[in-house]
C-alpha positions as CSV (number, residue, x, y, z in Angstrom):
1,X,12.5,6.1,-5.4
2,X,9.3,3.9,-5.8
3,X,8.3,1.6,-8.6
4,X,5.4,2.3,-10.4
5,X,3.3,-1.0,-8.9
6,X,4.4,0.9,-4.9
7,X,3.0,4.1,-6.3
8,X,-0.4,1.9,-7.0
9,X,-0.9,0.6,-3.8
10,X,0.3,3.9,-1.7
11,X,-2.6,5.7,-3.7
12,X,-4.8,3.0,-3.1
13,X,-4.4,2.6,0.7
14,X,-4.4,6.4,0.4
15,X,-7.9,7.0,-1.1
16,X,-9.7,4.2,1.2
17,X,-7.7,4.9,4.6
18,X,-7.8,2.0,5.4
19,X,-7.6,-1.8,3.3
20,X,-7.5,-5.1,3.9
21,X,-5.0,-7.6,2.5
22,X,-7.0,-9.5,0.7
23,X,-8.7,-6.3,-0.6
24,X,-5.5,-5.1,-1.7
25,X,-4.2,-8.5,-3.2
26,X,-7.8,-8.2,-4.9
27,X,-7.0,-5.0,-6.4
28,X,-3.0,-6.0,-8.0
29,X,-4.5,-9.1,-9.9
30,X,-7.1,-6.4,-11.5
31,X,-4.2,-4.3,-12.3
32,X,-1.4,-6.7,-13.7
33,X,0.3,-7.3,-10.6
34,X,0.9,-11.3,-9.3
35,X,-0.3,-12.8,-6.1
36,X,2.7,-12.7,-4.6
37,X,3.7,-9.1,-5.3
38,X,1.2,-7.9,-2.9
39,X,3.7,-9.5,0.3
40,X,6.7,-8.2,-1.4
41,X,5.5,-4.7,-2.3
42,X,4.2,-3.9,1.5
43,X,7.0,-5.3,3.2
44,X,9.3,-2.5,1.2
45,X,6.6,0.5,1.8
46,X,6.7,-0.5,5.4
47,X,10.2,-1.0,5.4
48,X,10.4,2.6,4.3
49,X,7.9,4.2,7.3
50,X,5.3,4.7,4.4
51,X,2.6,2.0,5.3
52,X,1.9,0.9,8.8
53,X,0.5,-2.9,9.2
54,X,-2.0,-3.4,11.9
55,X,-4.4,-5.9,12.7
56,X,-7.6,-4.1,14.2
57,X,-10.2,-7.0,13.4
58,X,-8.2,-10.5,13.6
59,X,-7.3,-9.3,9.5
60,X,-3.9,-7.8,8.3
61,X,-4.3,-4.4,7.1
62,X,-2.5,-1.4,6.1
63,X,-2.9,2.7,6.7
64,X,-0.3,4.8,4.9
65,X,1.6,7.3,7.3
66,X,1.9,11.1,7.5
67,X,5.5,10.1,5.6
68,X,3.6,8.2,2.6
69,X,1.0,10.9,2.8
70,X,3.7,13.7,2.2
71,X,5.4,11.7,-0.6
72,X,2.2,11.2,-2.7
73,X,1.9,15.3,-2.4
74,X,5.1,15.7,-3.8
75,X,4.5,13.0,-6.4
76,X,1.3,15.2,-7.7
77,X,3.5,17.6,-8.4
């Protein structure tokens, strides 16, 4: 099962397609999450085939996977 603050960023990463870290560390301090929740939070959503990291322009970022993508389908549900 996946905490509320996961939920948050698979949506987010979701919607753009693709984000930076610092874009997404950006987006957790605006929404009560802590600075260091944003390394926690992806290792565990990559840990569990939902997020892939890649680093396409010399910057960490993350794209959800056809796994993360089916699980926010069922979530709307």
């Amino acid at each position: 099962m996946l905490s509320a603050i996961e939920k948050k960023i698979l949506r987010k990463v979701s919607d753009n397609q693709l984000i930076t870290r610092p874009d997404l560390k950006k987006f957790l301090q605006s929404n009560g999450g802590g600075e260091n929740a944003v390394d926690t939070v992806t290792k565990n959503l990559v840990q569990k085939n939902l997020l892939v990291e890649i680093n396409p322009i010399g910057s960490t970022c993350y794209v959800i996977t056809q796994k993360g993508s089916r699980l926010l389908d069922e979530l709307k549900v």
